[in-house]
mmJSON file of the N, C-alpha and C atoms, coordinates in Angstrom:
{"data_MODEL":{"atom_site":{
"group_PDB":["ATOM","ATOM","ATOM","ATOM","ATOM","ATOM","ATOM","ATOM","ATOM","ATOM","ATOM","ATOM","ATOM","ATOM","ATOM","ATOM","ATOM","ATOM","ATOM","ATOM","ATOM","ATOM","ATOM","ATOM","ATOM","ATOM","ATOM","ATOM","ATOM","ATOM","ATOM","ATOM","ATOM","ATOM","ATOM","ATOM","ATOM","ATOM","ATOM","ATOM","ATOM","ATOM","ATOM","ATOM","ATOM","ATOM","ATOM","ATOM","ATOM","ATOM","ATOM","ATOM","ATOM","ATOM","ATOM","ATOM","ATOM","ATOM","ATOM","ATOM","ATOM","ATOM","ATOM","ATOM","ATOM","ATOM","ATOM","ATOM","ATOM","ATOM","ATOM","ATOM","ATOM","ATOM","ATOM","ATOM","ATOM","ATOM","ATOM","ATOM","ATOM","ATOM","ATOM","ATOM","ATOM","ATOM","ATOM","ATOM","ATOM","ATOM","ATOM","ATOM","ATOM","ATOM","ATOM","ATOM","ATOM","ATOM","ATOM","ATOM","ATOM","ATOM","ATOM","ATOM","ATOM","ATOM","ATOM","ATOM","ATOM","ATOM","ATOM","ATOM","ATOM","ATOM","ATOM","ATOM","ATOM","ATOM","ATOM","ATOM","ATOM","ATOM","ATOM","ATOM","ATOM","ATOM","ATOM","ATOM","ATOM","ATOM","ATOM","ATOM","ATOM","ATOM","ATOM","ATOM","ATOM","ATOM","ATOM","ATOM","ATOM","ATOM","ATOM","ATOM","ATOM","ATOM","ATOM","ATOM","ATOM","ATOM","ATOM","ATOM","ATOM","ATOM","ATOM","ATOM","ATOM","ATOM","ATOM","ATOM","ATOM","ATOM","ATOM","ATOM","ATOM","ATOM","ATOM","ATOM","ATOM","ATOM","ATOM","ATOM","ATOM","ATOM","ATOM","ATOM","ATOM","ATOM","ATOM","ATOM","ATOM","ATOM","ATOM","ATOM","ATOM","ATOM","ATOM","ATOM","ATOM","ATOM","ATOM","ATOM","ATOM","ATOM","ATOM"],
"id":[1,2,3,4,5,6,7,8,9,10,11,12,13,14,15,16,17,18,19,20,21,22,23,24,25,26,27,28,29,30,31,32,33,34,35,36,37,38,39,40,41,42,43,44,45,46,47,48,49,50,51,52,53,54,55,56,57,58,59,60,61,62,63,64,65,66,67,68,69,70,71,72,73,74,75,76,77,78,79,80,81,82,83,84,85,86,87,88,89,90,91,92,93,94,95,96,97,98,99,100,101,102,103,104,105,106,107,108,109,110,111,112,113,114,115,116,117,118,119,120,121,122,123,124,125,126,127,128,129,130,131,132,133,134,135,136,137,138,139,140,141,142,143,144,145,146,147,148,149,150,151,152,153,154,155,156,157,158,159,160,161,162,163,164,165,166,167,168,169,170,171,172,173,174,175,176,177,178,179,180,181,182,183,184,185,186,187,188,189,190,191,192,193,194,195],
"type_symbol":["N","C","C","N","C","C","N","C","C","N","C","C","N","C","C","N","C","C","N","C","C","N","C","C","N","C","C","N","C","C","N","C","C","N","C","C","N","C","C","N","C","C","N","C","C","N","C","C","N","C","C","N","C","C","N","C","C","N","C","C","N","C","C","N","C","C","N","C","C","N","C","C","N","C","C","N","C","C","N","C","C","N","C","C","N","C","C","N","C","C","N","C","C","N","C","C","N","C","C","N","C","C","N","C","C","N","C","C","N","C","C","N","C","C","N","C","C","N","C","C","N","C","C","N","C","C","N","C","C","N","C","C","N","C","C","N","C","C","N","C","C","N","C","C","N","C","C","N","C","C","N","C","C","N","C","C","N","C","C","N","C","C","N","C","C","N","C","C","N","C","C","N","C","C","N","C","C","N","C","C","N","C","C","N","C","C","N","C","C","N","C","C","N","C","C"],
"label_atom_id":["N","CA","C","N","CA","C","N","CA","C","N","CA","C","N","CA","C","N","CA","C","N","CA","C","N","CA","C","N","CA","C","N","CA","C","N","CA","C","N","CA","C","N","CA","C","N","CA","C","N","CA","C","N","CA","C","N","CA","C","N","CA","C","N","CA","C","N","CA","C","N","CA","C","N","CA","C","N","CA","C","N","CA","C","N","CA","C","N","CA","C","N","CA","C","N","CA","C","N","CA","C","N","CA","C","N","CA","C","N","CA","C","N","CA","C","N","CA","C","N","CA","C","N","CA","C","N","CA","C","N","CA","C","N","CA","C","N","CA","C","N","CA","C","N","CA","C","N","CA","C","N","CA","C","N","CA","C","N","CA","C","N","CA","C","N","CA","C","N","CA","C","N","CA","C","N","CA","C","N","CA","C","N","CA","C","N","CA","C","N","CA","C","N","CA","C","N","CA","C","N","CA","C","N","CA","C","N","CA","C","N","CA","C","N","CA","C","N","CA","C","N","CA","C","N","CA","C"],
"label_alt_id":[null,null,null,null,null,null,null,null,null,null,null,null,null,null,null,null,null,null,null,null,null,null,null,null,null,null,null,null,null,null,null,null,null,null,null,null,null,null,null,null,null,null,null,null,null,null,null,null,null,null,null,null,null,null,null,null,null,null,null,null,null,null,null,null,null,null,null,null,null,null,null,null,null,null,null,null,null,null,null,null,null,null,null,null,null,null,null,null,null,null,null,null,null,null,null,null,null,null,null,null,null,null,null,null,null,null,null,null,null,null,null,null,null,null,null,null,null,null,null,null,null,null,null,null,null,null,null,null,null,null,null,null,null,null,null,null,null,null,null,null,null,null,null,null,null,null,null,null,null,null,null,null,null,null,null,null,null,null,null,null,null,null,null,null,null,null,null,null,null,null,null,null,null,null,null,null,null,null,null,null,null,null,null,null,null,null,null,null,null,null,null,null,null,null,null],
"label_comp_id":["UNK","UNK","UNK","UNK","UNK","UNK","UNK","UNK","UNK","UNK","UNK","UNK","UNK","UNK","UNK","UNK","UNK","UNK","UNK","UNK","UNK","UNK","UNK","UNK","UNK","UNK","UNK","UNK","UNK","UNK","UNK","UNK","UNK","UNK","UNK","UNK","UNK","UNK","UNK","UNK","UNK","UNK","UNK","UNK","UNK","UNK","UNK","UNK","UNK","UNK","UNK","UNK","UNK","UNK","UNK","UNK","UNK","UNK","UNK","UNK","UNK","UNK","UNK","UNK","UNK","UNK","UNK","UNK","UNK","UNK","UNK","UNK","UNK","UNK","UNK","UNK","UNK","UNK","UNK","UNK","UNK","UNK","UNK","UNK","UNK","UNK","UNK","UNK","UNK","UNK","UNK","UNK","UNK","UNK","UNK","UNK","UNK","UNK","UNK","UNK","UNK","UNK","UNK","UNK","UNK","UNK","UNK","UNK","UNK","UNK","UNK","UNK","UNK","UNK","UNK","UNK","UNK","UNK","UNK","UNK","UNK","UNK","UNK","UNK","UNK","UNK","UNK","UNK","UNK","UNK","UNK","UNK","UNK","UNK","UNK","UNK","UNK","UNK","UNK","UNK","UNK","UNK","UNK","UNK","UNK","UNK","UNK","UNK","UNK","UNK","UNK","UNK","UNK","UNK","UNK","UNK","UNK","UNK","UNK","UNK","UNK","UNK","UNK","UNK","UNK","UNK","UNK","UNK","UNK","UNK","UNK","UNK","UNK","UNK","UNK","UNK","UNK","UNK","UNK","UNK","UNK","UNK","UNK","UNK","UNK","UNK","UNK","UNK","UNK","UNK","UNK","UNK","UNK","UNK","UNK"],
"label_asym_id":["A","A","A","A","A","A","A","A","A","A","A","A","A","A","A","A","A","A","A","A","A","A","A","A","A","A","A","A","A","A","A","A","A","A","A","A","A","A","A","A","A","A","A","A","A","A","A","A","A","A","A","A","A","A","A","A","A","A","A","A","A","A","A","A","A","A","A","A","A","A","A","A","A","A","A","A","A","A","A","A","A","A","A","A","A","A","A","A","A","A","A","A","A","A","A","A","A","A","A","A","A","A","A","A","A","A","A","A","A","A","A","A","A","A","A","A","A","A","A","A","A","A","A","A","A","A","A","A","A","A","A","A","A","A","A","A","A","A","A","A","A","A","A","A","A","A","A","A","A","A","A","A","A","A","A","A","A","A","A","A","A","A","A","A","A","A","A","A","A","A","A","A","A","A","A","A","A","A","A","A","A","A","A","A","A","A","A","A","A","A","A","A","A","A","A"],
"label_entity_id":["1","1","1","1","1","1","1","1","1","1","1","1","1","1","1","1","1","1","1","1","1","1","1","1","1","1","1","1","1","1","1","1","1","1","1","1","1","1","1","1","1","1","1","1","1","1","1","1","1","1","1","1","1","1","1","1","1","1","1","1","1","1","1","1","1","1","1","1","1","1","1","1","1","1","1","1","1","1","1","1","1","1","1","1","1","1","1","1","1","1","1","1","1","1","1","1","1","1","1","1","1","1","1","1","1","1","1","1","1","1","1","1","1","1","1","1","1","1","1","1","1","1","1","1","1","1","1","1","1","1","1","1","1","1","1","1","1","1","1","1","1","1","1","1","1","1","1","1","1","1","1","1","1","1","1","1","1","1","1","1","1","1","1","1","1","1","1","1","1","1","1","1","1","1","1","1","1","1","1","1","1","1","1","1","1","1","1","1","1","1","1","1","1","1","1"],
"label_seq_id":[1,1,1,2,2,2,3,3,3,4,4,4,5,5,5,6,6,6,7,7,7,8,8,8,9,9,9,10,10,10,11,11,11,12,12,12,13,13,13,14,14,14,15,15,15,16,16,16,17,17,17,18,18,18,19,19,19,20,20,20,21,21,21,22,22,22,23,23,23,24,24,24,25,25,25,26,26,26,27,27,27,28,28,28,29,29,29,30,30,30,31,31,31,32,32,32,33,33,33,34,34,34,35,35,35,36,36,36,37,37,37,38,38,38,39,39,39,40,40,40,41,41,41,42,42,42,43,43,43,44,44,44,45,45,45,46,46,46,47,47,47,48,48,48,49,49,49,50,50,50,51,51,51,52,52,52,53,53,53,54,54,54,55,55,55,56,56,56,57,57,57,58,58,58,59,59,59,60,60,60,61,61,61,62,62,62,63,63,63,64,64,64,65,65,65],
"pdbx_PDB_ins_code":[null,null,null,null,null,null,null,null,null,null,null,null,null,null,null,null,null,null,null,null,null,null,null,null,null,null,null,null,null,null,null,null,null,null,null,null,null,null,null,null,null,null,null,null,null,null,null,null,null,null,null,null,null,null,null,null,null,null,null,null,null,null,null,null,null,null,null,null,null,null,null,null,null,null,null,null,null,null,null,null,null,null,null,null,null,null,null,null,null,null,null,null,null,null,null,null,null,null,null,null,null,null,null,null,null,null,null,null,null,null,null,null,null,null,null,null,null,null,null,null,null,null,null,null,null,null,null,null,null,null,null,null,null,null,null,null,null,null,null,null,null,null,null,null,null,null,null,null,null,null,null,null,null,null,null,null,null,null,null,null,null,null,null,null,null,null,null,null,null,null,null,null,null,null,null,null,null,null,null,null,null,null,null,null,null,null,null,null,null,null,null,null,null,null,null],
"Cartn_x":[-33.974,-35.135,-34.765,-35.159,-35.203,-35.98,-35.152,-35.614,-37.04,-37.766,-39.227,-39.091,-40.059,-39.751,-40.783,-40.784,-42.254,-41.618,-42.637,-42.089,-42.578,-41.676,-42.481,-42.444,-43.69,-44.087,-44.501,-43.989,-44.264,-45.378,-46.533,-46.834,-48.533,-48.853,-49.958,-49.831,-50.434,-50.441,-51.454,-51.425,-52.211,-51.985,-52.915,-52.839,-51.505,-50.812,-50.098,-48.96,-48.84,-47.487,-48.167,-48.882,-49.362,-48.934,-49.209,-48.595,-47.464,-46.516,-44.912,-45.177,-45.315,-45.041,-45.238,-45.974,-46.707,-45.848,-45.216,-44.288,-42.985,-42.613,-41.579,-40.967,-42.503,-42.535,-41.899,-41.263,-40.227,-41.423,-42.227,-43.154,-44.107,-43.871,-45.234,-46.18,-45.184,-46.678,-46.084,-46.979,-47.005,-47.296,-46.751,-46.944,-47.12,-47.695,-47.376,-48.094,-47.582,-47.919,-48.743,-49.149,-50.369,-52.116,-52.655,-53.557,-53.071,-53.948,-53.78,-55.289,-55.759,-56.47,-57.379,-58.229,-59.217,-58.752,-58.306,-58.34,-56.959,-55.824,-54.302,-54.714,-56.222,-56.155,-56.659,-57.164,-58.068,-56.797,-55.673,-54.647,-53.633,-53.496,-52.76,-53.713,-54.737,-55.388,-55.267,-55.592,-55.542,-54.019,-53.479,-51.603,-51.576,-52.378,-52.025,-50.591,-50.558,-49.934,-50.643,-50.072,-50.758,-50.422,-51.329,-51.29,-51.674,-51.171,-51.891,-51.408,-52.611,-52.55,-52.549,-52.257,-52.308,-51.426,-50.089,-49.662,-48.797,-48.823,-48.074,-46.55,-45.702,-44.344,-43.703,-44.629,-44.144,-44.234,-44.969,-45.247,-43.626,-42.973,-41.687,-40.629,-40.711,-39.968,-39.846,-41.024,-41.166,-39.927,-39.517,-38.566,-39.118,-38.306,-38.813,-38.885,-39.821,-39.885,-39.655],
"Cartn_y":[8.299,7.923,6.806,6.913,5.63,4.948,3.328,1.942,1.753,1.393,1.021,-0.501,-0.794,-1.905,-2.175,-3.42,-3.878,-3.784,-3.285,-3.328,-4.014,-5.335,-5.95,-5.628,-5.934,-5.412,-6.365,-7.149,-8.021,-7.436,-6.316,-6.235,-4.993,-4.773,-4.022,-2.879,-2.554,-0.869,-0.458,0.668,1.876,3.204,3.673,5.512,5.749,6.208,6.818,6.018,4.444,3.91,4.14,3.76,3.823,5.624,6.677,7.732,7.918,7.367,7.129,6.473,5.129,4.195,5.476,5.896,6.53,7.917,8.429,9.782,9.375,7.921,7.392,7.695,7.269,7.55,6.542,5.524,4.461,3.162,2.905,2.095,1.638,0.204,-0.232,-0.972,-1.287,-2.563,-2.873,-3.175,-3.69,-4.763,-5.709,-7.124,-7.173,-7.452,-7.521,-9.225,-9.638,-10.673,-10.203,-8.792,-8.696,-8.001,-7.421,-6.361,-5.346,-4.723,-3.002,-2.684,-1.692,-0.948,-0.529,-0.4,0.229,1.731,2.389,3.657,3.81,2.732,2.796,2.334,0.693,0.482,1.569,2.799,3.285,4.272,4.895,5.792,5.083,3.717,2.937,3.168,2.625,2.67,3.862,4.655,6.51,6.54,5.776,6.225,5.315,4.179,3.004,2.009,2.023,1.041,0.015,-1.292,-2.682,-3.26,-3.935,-4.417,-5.677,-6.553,-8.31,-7.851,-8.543,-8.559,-10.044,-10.159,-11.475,-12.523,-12.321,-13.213,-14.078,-15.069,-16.195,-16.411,-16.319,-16.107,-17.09,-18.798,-19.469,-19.553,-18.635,-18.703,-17.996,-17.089,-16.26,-17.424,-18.684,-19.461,-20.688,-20.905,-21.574,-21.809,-22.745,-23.161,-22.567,-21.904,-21.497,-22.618,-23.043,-24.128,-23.502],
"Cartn_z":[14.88,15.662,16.637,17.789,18.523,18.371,19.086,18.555,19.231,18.421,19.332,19.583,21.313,21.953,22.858,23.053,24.093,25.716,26.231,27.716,28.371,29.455,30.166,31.421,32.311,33.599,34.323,35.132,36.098,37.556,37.361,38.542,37.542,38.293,38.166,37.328,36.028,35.279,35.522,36.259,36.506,35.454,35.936,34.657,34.824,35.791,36.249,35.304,35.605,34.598,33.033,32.73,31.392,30.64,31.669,30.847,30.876,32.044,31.582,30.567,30.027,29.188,28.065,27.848,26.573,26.456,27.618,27.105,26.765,26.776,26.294,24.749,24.467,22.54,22.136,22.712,21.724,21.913,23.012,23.58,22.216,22.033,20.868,21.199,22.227,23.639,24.862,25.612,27.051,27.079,28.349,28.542,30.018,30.347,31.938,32.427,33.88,34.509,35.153,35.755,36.218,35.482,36.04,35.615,35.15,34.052,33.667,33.939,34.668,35.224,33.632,34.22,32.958,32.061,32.867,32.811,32.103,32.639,31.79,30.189,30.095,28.674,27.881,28.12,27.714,27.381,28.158,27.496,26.857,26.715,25.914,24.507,24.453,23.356,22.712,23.135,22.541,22.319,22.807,22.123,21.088,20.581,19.928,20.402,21.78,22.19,22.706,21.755,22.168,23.962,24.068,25.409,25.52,27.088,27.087,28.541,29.199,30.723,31.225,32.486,32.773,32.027,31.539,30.841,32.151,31.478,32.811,32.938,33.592,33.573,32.641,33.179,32.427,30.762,30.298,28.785,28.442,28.981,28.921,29.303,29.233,29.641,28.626,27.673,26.861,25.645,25.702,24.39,23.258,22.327,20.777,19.731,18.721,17.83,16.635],
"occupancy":[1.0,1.0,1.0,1.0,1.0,1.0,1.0,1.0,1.0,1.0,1.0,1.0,1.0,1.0,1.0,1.0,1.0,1.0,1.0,1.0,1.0,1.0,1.0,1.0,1.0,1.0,1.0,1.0,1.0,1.0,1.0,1.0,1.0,1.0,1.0,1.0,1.0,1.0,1.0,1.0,1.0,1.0,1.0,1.0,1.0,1.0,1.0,1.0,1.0,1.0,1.0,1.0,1.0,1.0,1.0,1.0,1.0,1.0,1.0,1.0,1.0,1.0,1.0,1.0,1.0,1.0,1.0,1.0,1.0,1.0,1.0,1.0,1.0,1.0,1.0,1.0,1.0,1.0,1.0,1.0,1.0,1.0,1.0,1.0,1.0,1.0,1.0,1.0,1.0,1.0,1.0,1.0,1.0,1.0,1.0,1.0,1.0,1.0,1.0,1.0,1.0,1.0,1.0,1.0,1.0,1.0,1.0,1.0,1.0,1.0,1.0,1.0,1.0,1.0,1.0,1.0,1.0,1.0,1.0,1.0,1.0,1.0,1.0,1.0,1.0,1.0,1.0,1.0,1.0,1.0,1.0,1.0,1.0,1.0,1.0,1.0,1.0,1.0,1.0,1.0,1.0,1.0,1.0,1.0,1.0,1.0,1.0,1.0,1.0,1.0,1.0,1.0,1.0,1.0,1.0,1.0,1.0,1.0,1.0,1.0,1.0,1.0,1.0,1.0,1.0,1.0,1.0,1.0,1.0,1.0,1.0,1.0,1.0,1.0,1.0,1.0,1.0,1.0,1.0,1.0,1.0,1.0,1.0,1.0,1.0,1.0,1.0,1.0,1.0,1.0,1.0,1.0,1.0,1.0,1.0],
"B_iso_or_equiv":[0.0,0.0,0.0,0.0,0.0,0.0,0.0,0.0,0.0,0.0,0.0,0.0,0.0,0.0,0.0,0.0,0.0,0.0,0.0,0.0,0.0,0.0,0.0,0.0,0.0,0.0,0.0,0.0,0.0,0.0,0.0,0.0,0.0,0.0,0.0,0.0,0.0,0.0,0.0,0.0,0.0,0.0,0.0,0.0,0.0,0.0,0.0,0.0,0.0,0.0,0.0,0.0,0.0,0.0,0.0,0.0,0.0,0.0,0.0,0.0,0.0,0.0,0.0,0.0,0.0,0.0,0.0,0.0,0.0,0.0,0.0,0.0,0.0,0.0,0.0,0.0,0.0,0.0,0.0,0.0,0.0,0.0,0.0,0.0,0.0,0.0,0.0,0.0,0.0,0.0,0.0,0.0,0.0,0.0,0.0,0.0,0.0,0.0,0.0,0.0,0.0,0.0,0.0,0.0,0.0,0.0,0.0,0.0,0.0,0.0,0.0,0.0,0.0,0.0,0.0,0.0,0.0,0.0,0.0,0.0,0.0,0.0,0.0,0.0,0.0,0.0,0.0,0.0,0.0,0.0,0.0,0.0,0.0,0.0,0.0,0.0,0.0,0.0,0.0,0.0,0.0,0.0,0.0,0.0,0.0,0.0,0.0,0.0,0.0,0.0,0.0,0.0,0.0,0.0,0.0,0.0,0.0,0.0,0.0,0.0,0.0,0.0,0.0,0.0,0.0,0.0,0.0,0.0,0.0,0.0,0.0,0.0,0.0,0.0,0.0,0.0,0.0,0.0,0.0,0.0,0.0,0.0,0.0,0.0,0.0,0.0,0.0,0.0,0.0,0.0,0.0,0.0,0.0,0.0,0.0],
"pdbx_formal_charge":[null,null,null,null,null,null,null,null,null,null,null,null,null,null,null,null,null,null,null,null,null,null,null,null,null,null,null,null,null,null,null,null,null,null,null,null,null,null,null,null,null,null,null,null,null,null,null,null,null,null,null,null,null,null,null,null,null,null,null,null,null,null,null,null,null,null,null,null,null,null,null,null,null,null,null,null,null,null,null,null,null,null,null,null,null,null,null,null,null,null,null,null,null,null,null,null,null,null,null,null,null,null,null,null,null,null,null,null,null,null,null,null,null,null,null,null,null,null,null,null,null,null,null,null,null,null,null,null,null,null,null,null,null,null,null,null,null,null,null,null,null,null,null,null,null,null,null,null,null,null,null,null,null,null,null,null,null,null,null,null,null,null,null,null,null,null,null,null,null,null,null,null,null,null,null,null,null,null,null,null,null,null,null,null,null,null,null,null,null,null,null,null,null,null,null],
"auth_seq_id":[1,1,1,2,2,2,3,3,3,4,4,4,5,5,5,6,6,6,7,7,7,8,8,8,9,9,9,10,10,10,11,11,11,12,12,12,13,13,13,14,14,14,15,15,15,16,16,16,17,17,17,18,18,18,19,19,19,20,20,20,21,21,21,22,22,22,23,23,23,24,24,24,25,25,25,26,26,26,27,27,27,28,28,28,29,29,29,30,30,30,31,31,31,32,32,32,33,33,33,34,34,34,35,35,35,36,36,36,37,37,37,38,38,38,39,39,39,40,40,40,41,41,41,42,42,42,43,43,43,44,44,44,45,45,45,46,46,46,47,47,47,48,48,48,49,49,49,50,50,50,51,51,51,52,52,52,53,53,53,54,54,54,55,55,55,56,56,56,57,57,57,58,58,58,59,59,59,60,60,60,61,61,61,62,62,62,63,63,63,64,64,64,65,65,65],
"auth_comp_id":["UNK","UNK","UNK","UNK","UNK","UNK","UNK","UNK","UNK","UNK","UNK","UNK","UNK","UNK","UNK","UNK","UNK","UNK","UNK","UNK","UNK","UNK","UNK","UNK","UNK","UNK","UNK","UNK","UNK","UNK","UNK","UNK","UNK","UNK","UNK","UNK","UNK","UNK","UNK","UNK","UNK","UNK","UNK","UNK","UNK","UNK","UNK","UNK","UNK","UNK","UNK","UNK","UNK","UNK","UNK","UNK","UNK","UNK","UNK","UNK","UNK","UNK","UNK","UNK","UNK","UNK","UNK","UNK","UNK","UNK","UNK","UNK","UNK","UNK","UNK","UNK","UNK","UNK","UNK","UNK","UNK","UNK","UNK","UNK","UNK","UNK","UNK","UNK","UNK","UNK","UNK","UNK","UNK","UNK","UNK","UNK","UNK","UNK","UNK","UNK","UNK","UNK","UNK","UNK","UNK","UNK","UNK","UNK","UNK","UNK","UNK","UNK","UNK","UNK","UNK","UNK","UNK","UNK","UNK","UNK","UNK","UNK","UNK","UNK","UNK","UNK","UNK","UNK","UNK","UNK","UNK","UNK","UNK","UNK","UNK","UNK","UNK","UNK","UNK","UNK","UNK","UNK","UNK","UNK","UNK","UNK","UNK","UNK","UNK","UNK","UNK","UNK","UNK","UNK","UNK","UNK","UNK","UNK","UNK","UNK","UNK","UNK","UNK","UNK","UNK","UNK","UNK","UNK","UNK","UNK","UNK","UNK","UNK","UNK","UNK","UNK","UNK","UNK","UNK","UNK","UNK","UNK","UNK","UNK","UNK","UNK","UNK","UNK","UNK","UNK","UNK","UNK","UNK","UNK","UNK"],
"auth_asym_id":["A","A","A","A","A","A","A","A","A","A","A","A","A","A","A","A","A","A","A","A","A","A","A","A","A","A","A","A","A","A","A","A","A","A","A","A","A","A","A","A","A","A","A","A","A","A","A","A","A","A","A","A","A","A","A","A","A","A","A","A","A","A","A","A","A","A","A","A","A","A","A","A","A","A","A","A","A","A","A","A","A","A","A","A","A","A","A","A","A","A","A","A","A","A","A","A","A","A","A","A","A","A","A","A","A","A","A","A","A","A","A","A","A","A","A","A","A","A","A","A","A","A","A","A","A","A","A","A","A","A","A","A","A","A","A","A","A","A","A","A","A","A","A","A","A","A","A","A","A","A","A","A","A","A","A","A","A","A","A","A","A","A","A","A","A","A","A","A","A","A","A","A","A","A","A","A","A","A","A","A","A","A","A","A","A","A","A","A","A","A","A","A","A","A","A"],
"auth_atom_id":["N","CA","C","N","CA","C","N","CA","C","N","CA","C","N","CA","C","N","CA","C","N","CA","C","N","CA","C","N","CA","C","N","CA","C","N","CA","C","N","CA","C","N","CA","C","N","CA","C","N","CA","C","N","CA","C","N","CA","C","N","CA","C","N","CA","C","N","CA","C","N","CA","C","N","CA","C","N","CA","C","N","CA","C","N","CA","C","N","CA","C","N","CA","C","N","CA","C","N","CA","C","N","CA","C","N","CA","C","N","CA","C","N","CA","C","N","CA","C","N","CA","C","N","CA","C","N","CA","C","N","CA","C","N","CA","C","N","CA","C","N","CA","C","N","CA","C","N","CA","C","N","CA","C","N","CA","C","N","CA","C","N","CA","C","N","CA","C","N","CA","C","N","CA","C","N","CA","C","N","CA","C","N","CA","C","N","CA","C","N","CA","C","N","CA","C","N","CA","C","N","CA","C","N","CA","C","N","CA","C","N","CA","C","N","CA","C","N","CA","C","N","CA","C","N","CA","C"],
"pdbx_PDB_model_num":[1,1,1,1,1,1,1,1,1,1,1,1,1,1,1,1,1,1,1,1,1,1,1,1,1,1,1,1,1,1,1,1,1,1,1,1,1,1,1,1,1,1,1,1,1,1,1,1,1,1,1,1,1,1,1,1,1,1,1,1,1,1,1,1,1,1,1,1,1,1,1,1,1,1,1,1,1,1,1,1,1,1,1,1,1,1,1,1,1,1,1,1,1,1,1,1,1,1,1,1,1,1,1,1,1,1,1,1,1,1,1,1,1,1,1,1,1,1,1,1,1,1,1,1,1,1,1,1,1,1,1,1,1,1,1,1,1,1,1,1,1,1,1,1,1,1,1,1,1,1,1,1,1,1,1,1,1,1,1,1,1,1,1,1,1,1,1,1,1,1,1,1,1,1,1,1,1,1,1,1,1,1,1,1,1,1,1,1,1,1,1,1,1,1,1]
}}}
């Protein structure tokens, strides 16, 4: 089986990326710095892939404690 893995996306998910992400099959979540479109959370959800929108670059930059 292949390794399952979060994908990050620095820019806008629409339907269109969200059903790539989802015919991947290895995909367990999305992260992105921008928006995901209503319509991508809604075929993420139906795949049970987790999602967070709007995350800030600098949080990906943060020292680990």
């Amino acid at each position: 089986m292949d390794e399952l893995y979060i994908e990050i996306k620095t820019r806008y998910v629409d339907s269109g990326d969200a059903k790539k992400i989802i015919a991947k099959k290895t995909i367990i979540g999305v992260v992105t710095t921008g928006k995901i479109s209503k319509p991508a959370k809604k075929l993420l959800d139906e795949a049970g892939i987790a999602w967070a929108e709007n995350v800030s670059k600098e949080d990906f930059n943060k020292p680990l404690s």
